[in-house]
C-alpha positions as CSV (number, residue, x, y, z in Angstrom):
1,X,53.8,-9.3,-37.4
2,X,51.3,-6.5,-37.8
3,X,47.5,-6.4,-38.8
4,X,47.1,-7.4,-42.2
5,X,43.4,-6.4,-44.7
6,X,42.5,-8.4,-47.5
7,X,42.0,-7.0,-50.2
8,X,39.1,-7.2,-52.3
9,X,38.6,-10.9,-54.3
10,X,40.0,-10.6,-57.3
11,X,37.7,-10.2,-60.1
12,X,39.1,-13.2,-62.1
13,X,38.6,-15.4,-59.5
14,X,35.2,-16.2,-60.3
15,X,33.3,-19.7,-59.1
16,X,34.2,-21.1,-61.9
17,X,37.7,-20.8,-62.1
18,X,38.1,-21.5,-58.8
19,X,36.5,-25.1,-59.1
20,X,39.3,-25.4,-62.7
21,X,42.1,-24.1,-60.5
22,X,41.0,-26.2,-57.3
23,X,40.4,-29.8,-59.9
24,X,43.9,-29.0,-61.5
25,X,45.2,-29.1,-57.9
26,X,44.0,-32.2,-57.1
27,X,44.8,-34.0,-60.3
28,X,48.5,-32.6,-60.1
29,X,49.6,-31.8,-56.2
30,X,52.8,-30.4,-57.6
31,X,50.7,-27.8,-59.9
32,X,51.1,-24.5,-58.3
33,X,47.7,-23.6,-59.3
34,X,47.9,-20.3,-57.3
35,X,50.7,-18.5,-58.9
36,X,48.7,-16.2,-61.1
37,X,49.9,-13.0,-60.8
38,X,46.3,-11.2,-60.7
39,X,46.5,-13.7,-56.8
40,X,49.9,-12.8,-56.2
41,X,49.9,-9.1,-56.8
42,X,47.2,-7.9,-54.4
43,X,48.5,-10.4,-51.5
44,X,51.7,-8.6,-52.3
45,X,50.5,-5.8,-52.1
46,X,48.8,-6.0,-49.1
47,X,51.9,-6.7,-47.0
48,X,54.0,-4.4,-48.8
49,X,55.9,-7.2,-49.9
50,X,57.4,-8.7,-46.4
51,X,56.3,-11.8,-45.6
52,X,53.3,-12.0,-43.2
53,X,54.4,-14.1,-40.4
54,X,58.6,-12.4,-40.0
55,X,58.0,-9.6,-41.9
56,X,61.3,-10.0,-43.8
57,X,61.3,-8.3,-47.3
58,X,60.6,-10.7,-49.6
59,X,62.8,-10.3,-53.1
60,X,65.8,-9.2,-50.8
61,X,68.6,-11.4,-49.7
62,X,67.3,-14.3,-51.5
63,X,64.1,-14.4,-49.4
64,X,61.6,-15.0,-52.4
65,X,57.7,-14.7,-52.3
66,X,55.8,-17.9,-51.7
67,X,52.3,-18.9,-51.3
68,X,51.2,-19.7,-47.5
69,X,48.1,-21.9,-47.4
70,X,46.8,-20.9,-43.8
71,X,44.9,-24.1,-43.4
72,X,46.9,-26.4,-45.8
73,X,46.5,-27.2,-49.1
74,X,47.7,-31.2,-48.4
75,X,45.0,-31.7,-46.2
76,X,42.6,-29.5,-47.0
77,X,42.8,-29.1,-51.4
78,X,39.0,-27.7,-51.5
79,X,41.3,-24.7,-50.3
80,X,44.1,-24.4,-52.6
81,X,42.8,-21.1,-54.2
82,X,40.0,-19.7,-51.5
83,X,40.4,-16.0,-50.8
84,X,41.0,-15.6,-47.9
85,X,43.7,-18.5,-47.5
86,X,46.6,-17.3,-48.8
87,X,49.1,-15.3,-48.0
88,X,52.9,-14.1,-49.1
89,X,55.0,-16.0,-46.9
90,X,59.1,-16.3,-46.6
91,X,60.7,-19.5,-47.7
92,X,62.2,-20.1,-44.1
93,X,58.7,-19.8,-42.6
94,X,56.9,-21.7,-45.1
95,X,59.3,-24.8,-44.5
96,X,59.1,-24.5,-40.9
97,X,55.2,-24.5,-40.8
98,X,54.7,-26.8,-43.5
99,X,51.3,-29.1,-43.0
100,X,50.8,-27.7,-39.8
101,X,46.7,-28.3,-39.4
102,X,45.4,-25.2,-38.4
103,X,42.1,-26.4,-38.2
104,X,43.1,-29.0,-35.4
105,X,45.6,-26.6,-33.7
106,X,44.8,-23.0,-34.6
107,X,48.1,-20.2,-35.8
108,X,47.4,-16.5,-35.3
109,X,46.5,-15.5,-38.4
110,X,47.0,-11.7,-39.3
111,X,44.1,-11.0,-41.6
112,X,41.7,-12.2,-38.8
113,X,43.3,-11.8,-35.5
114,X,45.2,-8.8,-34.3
115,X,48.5,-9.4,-33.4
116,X,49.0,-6.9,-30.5
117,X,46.3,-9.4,-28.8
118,X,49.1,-12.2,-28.7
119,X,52.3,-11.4,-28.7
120,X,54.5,-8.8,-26.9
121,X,58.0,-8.3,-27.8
122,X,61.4,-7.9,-25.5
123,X,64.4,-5.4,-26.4
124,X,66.0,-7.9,-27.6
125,X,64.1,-8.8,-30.6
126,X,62.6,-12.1,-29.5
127,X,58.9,-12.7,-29.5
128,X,56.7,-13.4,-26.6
129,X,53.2,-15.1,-26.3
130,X,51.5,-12.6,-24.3
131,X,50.0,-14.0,-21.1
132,X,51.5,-17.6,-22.5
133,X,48.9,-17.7,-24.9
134,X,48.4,-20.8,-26.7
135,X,47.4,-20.0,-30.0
136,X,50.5,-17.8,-29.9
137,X,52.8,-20.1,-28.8
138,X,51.7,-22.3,-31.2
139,X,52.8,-19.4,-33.6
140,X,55.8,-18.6,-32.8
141,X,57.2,-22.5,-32.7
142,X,55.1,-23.3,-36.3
143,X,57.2,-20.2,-37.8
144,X,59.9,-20.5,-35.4
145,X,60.0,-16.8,-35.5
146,X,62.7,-16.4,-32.7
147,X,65.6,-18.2,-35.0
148,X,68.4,-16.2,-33.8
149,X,70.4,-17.0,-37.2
150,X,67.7,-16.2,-39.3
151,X,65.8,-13.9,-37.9
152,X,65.9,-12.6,-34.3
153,X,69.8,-11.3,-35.1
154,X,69.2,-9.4,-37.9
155,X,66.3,-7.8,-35.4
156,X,68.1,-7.0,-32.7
157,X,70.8,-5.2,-35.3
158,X,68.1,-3.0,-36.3
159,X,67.2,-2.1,-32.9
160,X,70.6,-1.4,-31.5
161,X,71.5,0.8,-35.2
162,X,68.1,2.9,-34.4
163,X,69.1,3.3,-30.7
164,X,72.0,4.7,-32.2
165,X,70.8,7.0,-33.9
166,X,68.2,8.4,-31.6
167,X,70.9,9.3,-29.7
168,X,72.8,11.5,-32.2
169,X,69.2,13.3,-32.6
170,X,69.2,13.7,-28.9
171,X,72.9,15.2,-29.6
172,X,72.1,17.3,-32.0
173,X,68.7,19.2,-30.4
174,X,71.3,19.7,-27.6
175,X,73.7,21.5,-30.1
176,X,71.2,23.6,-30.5
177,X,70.8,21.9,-34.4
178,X,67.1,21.5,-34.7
179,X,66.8,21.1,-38.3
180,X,69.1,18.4,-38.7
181,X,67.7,16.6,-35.6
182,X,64.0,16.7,-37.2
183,X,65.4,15.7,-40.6
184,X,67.7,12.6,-39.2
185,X,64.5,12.0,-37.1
186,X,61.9,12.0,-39.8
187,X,64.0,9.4,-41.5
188,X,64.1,7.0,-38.0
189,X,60.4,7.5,-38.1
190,X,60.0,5.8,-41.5
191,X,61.9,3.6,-41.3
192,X,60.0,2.2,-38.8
193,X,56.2,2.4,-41.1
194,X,54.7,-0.8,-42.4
195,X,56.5,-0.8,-45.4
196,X,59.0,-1.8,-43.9
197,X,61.4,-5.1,-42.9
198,X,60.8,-6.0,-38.9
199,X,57.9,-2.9,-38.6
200,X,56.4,-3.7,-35.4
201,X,59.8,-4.7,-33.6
202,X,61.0,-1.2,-34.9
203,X,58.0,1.0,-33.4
204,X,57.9,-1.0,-30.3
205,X,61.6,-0.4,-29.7
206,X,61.2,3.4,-30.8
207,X,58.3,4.4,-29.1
208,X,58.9,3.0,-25.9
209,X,62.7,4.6,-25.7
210,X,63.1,6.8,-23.1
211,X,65.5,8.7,-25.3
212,X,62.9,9.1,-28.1
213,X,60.6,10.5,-25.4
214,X,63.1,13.0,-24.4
215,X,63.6,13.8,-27.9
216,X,59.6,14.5,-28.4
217,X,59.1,16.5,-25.3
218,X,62.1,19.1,-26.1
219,X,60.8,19.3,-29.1
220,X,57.3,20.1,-28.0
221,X,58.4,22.3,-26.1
222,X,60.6,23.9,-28.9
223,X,57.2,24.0,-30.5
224,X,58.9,21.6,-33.4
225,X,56.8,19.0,-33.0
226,X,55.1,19.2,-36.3
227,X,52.3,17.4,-38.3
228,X,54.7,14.9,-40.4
229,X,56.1,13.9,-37.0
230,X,52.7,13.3,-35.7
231,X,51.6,11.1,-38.5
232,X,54.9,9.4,-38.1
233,X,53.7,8.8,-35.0
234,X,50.6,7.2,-35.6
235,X,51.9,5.2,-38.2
236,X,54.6,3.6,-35.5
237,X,51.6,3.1,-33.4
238,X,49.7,1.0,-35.5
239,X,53.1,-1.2,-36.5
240,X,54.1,-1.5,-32.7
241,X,53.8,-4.4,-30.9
242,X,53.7,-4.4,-26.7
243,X,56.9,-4.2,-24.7
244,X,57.3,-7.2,-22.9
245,X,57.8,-6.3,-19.2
């Protein structure tokens, strides 16, 4: 999970038609007044098409967009279409969260809270509540974002492919064949931005490698440590959740 921004209120979402959407709603609970795709696109958008909560691609593998209402729309229909409420979702996570009542029992929620403030994560791929937090506890079981079938596996894959292939990049600097290294390197680094599947289990696992830190400080010292890296860097940063300890 990584810090989310919503984007600005979509212009055709005026007072009005939120009221038309919101009545529809309540005359027909199985109307999914939300799917409009001037809603859709910018929420989209906004995660770069993962869902917000396990950051899976959404489109891929069968894992289609939905519609998470944060405080939800059974309880609380006044909501249904409130900016500020919604947010792309997976289809595992939306079943497992289903009514949840956030309003009695708070969930972290991404475009509010940072997530770096709850959770750590281990080498493994699972999630932590940092300092047993509640409201992240409460996360984590809503989502059930440690499935190790649906989503902790495919994690832990990733990390274990990318500690892989920081090691070749270690092998190659020490074959004296810098430009490779830097170019097979770059491409480790981006994998890891927020564009991408799992992003903050990536850049936690990458920047807190020992062998990635080797890698950076012979080449600083190589003086090959250049601006795109750096970026690269910084994007990683803001991805990367805490190592658990």
């Amino acid at each position: 999970m990584i810090r989310l921004q919503l984007p600005p209120k979509p212009v055709q979402l005026t007072a009005e038609m939120q009221r038309e959407l919101t009545e529809q709603f309540k005359k027909d609970n199985n109307k999914a007044v939300w799917k409009k795709e001037w809603i859709i696109q910018p929420l989209s958008q906004m995660t770069h098409s993962k869902c917000s909560f396990s950051e899976v691609k959404l489109g891929e593998e069968g894992k289609y967009l939905e519609i998470e209402h944060i405080h939800p729309k059974s309880k609380y229909p006044d909501e249904v279409v409130e900016w500020g409420n919604m947010l792309p979702i997976c289809n595992f996570c939306n079943r497992k969260k289903s009514s949840w009542n956030t309003k009695e029992k708070p969930l972290v929620n991404p475009m509010v809270d940072d997530p770096k403030d709850y959770f750590c994560v281990t080498r493994t791929g699972r999630l932590i509540a940092k300092n047993n937090n509640k409201k992240a506890i409460d996360t984590i079981n809503a989502y059930d974002l440690n499935n190790y079938d649906q989503l902790q596996k495919v994690r832990l894959e990733l990390i274990r492919n990318i500690g892989k292939h920081l090691e070749t990049v270690l092998i190659l600097i020490d074959s004296n064949k810098t430009n490779d290294a830097i170019s097979f390197l770059r491409n480790i680094l981006l994998s890891c931005g927020r564009e991408n599947s799992y992003s903050a289990y990536r850049s936690a696992y990458v920047l807190s490698s020992e062998v990635y830190l080797e890698i950076k400080g012979k080449l600083v010292k190589l003086k090959l440590w250049d601006s795109e890296l750096i970026v690269s860097e910084e994007e990683m940063k803001f991805c990367a959740l805490p190592i658990a300890h």
